[in-house]
N, C-alpha and C positions, 0 to 999 in steps of 0.2 A: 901643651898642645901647640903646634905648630902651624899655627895658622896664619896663611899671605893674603893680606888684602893689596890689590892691584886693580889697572884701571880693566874694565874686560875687553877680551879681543875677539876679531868676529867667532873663531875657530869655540870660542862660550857660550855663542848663541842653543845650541842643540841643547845643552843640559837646562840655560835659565828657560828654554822652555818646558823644560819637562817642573823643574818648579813654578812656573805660572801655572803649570795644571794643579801643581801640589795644590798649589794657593786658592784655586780656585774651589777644587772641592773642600778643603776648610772653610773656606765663605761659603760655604752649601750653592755655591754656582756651575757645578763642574759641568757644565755646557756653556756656558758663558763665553769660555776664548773660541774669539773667533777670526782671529789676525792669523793669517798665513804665515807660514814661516820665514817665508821670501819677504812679504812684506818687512816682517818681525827687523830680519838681518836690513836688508836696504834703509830701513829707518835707521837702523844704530852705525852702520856701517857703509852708507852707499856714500854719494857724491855730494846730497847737501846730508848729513845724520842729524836728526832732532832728539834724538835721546841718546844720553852718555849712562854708562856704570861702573858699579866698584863689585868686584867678585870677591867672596872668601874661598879659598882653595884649600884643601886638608889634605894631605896625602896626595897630589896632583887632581883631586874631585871638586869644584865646584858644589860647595855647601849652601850657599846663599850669595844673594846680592841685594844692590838698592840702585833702581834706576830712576833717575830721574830728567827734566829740562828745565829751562829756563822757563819762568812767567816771569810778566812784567805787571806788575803796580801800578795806579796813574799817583795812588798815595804815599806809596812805600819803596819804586824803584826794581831795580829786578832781584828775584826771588828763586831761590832754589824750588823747583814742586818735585817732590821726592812721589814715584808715580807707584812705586813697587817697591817693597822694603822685607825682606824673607831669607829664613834661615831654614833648611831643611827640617821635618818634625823632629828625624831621628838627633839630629845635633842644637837643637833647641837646647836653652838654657845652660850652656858653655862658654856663653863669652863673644862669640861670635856675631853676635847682634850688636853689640856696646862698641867692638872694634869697628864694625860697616857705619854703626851712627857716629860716630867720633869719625869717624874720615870724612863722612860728608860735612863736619860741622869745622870740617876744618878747609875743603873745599871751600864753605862760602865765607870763609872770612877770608881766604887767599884770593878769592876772586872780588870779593868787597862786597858780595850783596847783601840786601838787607834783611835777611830773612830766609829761612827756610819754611815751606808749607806740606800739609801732606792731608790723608783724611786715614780713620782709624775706626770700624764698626763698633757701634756701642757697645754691642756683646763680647767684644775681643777684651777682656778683663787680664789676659797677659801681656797684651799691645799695652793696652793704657796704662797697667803701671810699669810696664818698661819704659815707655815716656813720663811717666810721672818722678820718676826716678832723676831727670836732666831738670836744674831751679828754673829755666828759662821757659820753658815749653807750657804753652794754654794749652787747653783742650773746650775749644767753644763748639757750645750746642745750638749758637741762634741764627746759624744758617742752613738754609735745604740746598739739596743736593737737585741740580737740574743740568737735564742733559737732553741731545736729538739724536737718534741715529736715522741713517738715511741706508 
């Protein structure tokens, strides 16, 4: 399989939206996204970008990505938070997944941080053991999830 992971470019934004939808309706939210697409691009691409990615490309198609930014620690220093991590359903379970996690794991040791984080729904029982699979990776249950939208 000929698969290219690379950094992604604005001209990727159109499709990794069309998988944020993928993604959403597998997390039974498919109303959920509600970021504009202008939005979407100016975040990753405008003048200050706060989100970076790594795209899988197959045959010139964006199959998947993993975006993530920076957090900072006040105990740990800065940290990879991997925001979005997705392979299309149809190309699931080909490898594709392992090559996106292994570049990001190799972004933060290149960049030095100390850590990569992310969050993974209970029920996703193919997520968990694809990260269960890596010796390194917790999977802790003793925090809630809290948020504000305005």
């Amino acid at each position: 399989m000929g698969v290219v992971i690379r950094k992604a470019v604005k001209e990727d934004c159109a499709r990794m939206m069309e998988l944020i939808h993928e993604l959403a309706v597998y997390e039974k939210e498919p109303d959920a996204v509600t970021v504009s697409f202008e939005h979407f691009v100016e975040s990753g691409f405008g003048e200050n970008p706060i989100w970076w990615a790594y795209v899988a490309e197959l045959d010139g198609k964006v199959e998947g990505f993993a975006l993530w930014y920076i957090r900072y620690s006040t105990w740990k220093g800065q940290r990879l938070y991997l925001e979005d991590f997705l392979v299309s359903d149809k190309m699931r379970g080909h490898g594709i997944g392992k090559l996106l996690f292994d570049k990001l794991i190799e972004e933060c040791k290149e960049k030095k941080y100390s850590g990569m984080a992310w969050q993974v729904l209970d029920w996703n029982e193919p997520a968990i053991n694809f990260y269960k699979k890596y010796p390194d990776v917790s999977i802790d249950g003793g925090w809630l999830n809290c948020s504000i939208n305005f």
